[in-house]
Backbone as numpy.savetxt, mean C-alpha at the origin, in Angstrom:
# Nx Ny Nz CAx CAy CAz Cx Cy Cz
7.38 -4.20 4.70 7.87 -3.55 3.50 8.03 -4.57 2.38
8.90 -5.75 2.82 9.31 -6.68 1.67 7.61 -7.33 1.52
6.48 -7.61 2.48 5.31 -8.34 2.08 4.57 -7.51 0.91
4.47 -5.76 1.21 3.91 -5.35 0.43 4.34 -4.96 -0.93
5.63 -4.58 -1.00 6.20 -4.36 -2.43 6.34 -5.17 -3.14
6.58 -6.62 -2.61 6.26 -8.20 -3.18 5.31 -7.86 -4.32
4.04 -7.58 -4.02 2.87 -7.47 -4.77 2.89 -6.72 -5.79
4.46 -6.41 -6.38 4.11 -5.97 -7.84 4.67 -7.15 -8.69
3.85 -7.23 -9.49 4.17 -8.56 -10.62 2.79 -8.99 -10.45
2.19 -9.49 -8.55 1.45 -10.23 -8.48 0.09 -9.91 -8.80
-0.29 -8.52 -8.72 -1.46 -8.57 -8.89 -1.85 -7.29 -10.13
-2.79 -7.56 -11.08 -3.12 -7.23 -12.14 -3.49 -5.75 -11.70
-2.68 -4.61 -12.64 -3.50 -3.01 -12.86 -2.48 -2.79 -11.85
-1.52 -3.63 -10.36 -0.64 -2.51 -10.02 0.59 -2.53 -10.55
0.71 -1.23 -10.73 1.97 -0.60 -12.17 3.29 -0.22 -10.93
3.06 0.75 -9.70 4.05 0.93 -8.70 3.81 0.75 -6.95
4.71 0.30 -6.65 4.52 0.02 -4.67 5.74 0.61 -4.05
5.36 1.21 -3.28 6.87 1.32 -2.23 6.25 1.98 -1.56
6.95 1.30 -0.25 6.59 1.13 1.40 7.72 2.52 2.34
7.50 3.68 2.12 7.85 4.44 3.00 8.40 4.47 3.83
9.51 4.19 5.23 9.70 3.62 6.44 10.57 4.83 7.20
11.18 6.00 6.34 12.27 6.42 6.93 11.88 7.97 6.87
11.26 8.43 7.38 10.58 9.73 7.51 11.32 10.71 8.10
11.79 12.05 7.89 12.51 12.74 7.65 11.82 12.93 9.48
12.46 13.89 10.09 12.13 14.25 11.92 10.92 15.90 11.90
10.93 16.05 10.78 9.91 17.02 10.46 8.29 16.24 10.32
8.12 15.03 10.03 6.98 13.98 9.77 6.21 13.96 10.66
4.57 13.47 10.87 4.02 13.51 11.78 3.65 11.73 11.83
3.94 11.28 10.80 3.87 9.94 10.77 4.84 8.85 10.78
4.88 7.18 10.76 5.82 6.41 10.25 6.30 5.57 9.09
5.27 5.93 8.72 5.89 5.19 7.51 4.18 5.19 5.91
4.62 5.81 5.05 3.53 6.00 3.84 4.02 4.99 2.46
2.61 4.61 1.94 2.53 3.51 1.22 2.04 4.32 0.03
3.14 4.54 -1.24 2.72 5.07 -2.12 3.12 3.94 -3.30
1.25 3.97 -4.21 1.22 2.77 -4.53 0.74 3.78 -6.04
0.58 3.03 -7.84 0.15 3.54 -8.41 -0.47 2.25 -9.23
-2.17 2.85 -9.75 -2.68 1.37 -10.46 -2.98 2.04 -12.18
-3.44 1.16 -12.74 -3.81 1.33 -14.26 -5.14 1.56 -14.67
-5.94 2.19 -13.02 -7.31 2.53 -13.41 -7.99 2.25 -11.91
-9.32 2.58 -11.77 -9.59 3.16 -10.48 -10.32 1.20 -10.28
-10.60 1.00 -11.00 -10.95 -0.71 -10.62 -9.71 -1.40 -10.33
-8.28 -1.14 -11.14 -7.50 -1.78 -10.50 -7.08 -1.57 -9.22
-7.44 -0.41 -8.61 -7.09 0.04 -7.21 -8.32 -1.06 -6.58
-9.60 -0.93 -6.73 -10.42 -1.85 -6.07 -10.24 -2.90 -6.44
-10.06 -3.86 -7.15 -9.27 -5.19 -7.06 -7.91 -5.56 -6.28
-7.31 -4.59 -6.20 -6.22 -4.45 -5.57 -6.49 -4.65 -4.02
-7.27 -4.00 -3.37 -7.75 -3.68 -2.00 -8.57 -4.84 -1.67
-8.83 -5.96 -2.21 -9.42 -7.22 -1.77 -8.59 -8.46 -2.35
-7.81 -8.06 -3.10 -6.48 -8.94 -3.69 -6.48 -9.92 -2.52
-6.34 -11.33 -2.06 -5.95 -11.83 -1.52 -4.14 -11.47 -0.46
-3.85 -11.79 -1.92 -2.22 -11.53 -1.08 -2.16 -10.15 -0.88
-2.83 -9.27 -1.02 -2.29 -7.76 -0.20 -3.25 -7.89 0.91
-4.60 -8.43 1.07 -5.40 -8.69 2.19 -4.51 -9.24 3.42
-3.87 -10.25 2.99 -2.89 -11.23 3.63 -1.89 -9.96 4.08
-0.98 -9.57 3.55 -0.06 -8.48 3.55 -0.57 -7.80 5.23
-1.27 -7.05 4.23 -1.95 -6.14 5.32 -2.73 -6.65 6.35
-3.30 -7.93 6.72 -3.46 -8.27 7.87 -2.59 -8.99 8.76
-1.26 -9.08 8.58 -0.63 -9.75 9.30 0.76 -9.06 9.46
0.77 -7.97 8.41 2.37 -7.12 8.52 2.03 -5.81 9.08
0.54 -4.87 8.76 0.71 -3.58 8.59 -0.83 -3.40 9.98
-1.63 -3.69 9.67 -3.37 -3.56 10.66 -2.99 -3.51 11.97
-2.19 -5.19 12.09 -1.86 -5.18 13.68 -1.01 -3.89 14.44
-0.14 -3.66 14.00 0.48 -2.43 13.74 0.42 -0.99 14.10
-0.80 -1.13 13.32 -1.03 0.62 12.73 -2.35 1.23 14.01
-2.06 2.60 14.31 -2.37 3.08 15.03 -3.64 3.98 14.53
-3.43 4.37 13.73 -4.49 5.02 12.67 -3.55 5.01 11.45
-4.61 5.62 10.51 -4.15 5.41 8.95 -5.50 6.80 8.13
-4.46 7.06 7.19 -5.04 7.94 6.54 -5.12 7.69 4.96
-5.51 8.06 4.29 -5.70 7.72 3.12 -6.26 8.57 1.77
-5.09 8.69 0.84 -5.78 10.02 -0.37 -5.73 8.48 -1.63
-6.72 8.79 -2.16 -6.74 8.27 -3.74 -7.24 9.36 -4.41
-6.58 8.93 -5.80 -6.72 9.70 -6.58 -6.46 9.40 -8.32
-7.20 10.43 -8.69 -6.35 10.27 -10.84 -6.67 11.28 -11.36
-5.15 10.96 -11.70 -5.03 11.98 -12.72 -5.44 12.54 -14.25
């Protein structure tokens, strides 16, 4: 949680982060990563960012059992 929300300041176009963890007993999951960028390239810069690469290979991959994923704009 603290590796990935770190990454606002750090990396250019992301505007919001927060790491999900406490899922109501109605949930089918553990924990959702709702993130918001300043354009659909900043989401793909974002997703090879070093330090969220880092993030996510050493806090969240090992981890995760499956993963799902919506992008989107508005």
């Amino acid at each position: 949680k603290t590796a990935l929300e770190g990454l606002l300041g750090k990396i250019e176009g992301l505007e919001y982060i927060k790491l999900n963890i406490v899922p109501l007993p109605s949930s089918n999951c553990d924990m959702m990563l709702d993130s918001a960028f300043t354009s659909v390239d900043a989401l793909k810069a974002y997703q090879v960012h070093p330090d969220h690469v880092y993030a996510a290979d050493n806090f969240i991959r090992p981890f995760t059992k499956s993963r799902l994923c919506l992008d989107f704009e508005e």
